[in-house]
C-alpha positions as CSV (number, residue, x, y, z in Angstrom):
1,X,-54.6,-10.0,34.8
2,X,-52.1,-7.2,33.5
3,X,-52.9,-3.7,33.2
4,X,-53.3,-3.4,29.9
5,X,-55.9,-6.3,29.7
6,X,-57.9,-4.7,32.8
7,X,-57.2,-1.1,31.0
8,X,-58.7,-2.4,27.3
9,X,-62.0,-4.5,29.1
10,X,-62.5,-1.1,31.0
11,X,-63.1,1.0,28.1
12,X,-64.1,-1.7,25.7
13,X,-67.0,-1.7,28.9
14,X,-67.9,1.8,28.3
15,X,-66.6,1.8,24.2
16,X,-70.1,1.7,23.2
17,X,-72.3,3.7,25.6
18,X,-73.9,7.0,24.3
19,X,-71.4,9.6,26.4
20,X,-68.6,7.6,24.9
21,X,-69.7,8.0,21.5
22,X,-70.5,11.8,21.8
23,X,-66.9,12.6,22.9
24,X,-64.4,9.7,21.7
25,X,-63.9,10.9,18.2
26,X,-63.3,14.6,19.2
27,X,-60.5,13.8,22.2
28,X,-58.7,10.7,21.2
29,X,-57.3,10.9,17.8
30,X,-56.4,14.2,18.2
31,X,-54.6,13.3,21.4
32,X,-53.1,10.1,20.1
33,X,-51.6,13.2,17.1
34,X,-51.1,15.3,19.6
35,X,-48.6,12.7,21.5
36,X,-47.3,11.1,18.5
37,X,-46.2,14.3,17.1
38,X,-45.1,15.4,20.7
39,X,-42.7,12.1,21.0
40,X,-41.7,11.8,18.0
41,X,-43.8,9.0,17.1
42,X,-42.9,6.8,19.3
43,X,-45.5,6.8,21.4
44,X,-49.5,6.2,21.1
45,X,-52.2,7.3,23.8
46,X,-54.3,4.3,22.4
47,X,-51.8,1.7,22.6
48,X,-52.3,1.5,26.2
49,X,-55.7,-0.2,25.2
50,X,-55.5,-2.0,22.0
51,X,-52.4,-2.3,19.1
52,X,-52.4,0.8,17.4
53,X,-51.0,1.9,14.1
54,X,-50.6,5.2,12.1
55,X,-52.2,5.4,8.6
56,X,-50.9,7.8,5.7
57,X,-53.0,7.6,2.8
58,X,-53.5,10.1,-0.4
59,X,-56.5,12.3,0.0
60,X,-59.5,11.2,-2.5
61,X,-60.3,15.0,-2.8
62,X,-56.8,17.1,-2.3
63,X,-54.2,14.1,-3.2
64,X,-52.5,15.3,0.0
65,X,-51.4,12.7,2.5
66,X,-53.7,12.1,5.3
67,X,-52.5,10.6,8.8
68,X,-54.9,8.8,11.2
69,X,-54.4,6.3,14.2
70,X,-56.2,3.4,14.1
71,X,-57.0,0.2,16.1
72,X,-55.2,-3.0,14.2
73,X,-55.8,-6.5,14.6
74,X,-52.3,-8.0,13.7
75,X,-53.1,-10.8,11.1
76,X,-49.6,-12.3,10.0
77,X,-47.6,-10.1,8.6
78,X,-50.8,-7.7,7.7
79,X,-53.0,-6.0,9.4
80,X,-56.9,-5.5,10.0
81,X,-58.0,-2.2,10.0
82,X,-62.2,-1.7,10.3
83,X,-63.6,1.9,9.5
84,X,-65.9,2.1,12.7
85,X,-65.7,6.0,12.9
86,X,-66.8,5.2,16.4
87,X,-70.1,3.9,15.3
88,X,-71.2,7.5,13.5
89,X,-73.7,7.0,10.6
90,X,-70.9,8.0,7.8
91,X,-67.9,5.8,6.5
92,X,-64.4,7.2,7.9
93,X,-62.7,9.5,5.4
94,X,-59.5,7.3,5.7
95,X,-61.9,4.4,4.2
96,X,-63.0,6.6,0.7
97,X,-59.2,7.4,0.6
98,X,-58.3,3.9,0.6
99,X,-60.5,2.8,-1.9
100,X,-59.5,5.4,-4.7
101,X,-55.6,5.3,-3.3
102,X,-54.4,1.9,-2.0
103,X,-51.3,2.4,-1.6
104,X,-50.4,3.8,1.8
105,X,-47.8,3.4,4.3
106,X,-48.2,2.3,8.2
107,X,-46.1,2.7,11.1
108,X,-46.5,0.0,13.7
109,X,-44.2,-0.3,16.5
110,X,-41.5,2.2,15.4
111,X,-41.3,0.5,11.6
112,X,-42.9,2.2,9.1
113,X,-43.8,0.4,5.9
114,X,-45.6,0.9,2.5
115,X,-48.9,-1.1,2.0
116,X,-51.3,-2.3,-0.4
117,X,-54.7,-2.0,1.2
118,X,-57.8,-4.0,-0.1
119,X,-61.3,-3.7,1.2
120,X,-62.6,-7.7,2.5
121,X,-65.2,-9.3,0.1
122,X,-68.5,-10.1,2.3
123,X,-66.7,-13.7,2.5
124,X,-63.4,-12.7,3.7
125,X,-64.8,-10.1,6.4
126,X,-67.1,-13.0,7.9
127,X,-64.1,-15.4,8.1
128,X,-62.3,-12.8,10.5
129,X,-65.1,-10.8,11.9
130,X,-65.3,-13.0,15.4
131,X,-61.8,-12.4,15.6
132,X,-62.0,-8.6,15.5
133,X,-65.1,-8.4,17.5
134,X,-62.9,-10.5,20.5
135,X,-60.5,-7.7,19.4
136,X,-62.9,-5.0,20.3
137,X,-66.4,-5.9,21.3
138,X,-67.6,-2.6,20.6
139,X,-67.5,-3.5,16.8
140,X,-71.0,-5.3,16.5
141,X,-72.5,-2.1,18.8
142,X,-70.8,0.3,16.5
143,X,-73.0,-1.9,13.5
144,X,-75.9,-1.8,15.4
145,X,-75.9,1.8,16.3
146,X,-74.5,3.6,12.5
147,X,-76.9,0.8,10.5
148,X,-74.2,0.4,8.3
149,X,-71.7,-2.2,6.9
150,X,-67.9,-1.8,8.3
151,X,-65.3,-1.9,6.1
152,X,-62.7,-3.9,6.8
153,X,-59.4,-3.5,4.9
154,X,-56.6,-5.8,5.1
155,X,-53.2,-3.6,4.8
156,X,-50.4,-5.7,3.9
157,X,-46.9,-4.6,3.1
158,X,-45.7,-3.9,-0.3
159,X,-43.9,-7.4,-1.1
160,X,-45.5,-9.6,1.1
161,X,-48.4,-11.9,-0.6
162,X,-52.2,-10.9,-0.3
């Protein structure tokens, strides 16, 4: 098994547990900024575990650009981003920003591209939800734990059909 596999079922092993949840969302996306920033974004502490991308959207409050890392699933020449905020009882900021401002741009892999992001009907989100949670198991515990529904957006690039 290579070392990124044995890496991502590691922490995909502890993704979920209480400690996890109490300190993931204040070290790693600052570090993954923190690194991004520091190599001039070309590099990704998360990508080590899972595909990674960088999300600029328009703040829903200030209208100034916001950047996050996220997890992506790849899906064609989209990609799956779900707002998990690590399983925490509120929707991720970078979700509300999406839905009043789709348009965005993503940098995957070096290439940065404008997107059109659109949140998946019920339907859509059930067709590819087993997908994501082989993805990232810790999905249906990050469900179970915020009692919530997890958006799912599909970002696609500006262009490319929906």
């Amino acid at each position: 098994m290579p070392p990124e596999s044995r890496l991502r079922r590691g922490v995909s092993a502890i993704a979920g547990s209480t400690a996890f949840l109490a300190v993931a969302p204040r070290i790693f996306p600052p570090l993954d900024r923190f690194i991004y920033r520091l190599t001039g974004g070309r590099i990704l502490a998360s990508q080590m575990v899972l595909p990674t991308l960088v999300l600029t959207t328009t703040g829903h409050k200030s209208g100034e650009p916001r950047t996050v890392p996220l997890a992506t699933l790849p899906d064609g020449d989209s990609y799956l981003v779900v707002g998990s905020n690590f399983g925490r009882p509120n929707h991720p900021g970078w979700t509300t920003n999406l839905l009043q401002h789709p348009r965005a741009s993503v940098t995957f892999r070096g290439s940065t591209s404008a997107v059109v992001a659109s949140l998946l009907t019920d339907e859509e989100k059930a067709e590819v939800w087993s997908r994501l949670t082989a993805f990232w198991p810790s999905y249906d515990r990050y469900v179970e734990r915020s009692h919530r529904d997890l958006r799912v957006f599909r970002l696609t690039p500006v262009g490319q059909p929906g």
